[in-house]
Structures are given as structure tokens and as C-alpha cells.
C-alpha positions as CSV (number, residue, x, y, z in Angstrom):
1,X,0.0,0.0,0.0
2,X,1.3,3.4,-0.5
3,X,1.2,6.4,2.5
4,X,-1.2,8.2,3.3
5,X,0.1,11.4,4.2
6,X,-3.1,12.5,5.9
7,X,-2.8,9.2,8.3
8,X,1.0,7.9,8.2
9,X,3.2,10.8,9.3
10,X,2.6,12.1,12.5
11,X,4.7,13.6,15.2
12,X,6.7,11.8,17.9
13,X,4.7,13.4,20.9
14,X,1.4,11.0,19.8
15,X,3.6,8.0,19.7
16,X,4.5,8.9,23.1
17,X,0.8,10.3,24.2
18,X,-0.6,6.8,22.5
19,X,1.4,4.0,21.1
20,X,-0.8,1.5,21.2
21,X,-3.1,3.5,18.6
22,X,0.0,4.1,16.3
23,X,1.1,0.1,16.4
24,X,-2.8,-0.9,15.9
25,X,-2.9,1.7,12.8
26,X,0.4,-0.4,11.3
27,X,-1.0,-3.4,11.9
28,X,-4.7,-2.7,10.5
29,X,-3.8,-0.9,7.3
30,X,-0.1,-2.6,6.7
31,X,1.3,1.1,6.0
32,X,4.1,1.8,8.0
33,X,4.3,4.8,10.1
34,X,6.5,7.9,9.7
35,X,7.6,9.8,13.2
36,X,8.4,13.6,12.6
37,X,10.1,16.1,15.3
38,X,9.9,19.5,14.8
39,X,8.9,19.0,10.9
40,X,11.4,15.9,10.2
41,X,11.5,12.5,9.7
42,X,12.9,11.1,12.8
43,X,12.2,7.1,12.5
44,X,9.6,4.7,11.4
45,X,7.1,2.4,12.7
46,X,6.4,-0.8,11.0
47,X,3.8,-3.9,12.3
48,X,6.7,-6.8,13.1
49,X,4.4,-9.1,10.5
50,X,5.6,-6.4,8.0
51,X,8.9,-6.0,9.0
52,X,9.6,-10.1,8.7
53,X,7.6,-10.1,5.5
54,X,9.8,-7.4,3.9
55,X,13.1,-8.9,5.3
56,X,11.7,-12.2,3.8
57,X,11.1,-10.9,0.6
58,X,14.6,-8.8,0.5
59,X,16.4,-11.9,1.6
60,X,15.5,-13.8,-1.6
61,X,15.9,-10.8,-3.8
62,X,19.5,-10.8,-2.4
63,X,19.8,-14.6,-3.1
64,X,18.8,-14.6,-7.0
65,X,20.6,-11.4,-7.3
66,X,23.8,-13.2,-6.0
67,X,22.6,-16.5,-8.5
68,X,22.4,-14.1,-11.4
69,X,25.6,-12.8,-10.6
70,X,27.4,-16.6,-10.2
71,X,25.8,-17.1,-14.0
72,X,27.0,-14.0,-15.2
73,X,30.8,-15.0,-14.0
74,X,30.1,-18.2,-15.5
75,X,30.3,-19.8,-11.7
76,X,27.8,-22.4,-12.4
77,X,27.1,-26.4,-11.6
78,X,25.6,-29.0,-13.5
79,X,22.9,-31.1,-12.0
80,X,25.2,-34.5,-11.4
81,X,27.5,-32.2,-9.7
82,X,25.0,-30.9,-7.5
83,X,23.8,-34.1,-6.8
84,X,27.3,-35.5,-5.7
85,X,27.5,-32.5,-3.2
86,X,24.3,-33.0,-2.0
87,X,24.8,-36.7,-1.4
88,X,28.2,-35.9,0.5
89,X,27.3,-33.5,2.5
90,X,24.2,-35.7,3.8
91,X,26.6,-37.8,4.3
């Protein structure tokens, strides 16, 4: 979802009058929150189901990045080599 300006910046002094209300608005609309003092952005509040799925999704981005990458250098296996690695390190 994108911000809502209106709704997802507000300043630190409600996060510290009512946090609960700021974590419930993360969790309900899966927006994070941006915290402001005195007119800048100061930090941001995510829900933590959020946060994992981001890191999640970041993580395997990193991953087939890195597999593109190997291919592009030519670092690459073929399947019966695979297999013997697999089987020895089972083993």
C-alpha cells in the first residue's frame, strides 16, 4: 500500500501520548508509520508481521541477485555435480 500522508506521518509526541493506537494503525492498514520532530522524519514504525515479511522478501531478492551474478561469471554447476555434493554432504 502506499502512504497516506493525511494518516501515516505524524509527530513523535502522539507516539509517546498513544502508542498503542500508532502500532494498531500499522498493523490494521499494513502502512508503515513515519515519526516527525519539529517537521522531520525522525524514524519509522512498521507492524513486526511487516517487517519479517519485507526482510523475507529482501532476503530472496539478495539470493537470486547473487545466482544471477554466479551465472553471469560463469560460476555455475551442473545437476550431477549438484547431486554428488548433496549426497556428500548428507553424508
Amino acid at each position: 500500500m502506499s502512504t497516506k500522508f493525511s494518516e501515516d506521518i505524524i509527530p513523535l509526541s502522539c507516539l509517546k501520548i498513544n502508542p498503542g493506537k500508532v502500532v494498531r494503525q500499522t498493523a490494521e492498514t499494513h502502512r508503515p508509520v513515519l515519526l516527525t520532530s519539529h517537521g522531520k522524519g525522525v524514524a519509522v514504525v512498521q507492524s513486526l508481521s511487516d517487517y519479517e515479511k519485507t526482510e523475507e522478501e529482501r532476503s530472496f531478492m539478495r539470493a537470486v541477485t547473487e545466482g544471477l551474478m554466479d551465472i553471469e561469471k560463469g560460476r555455475i554447476a551442473g545437476i550431477d555435480e549438484v547431486r554428488k555434493d548433496a549426497h556428500t554432504a548428507i553424508f
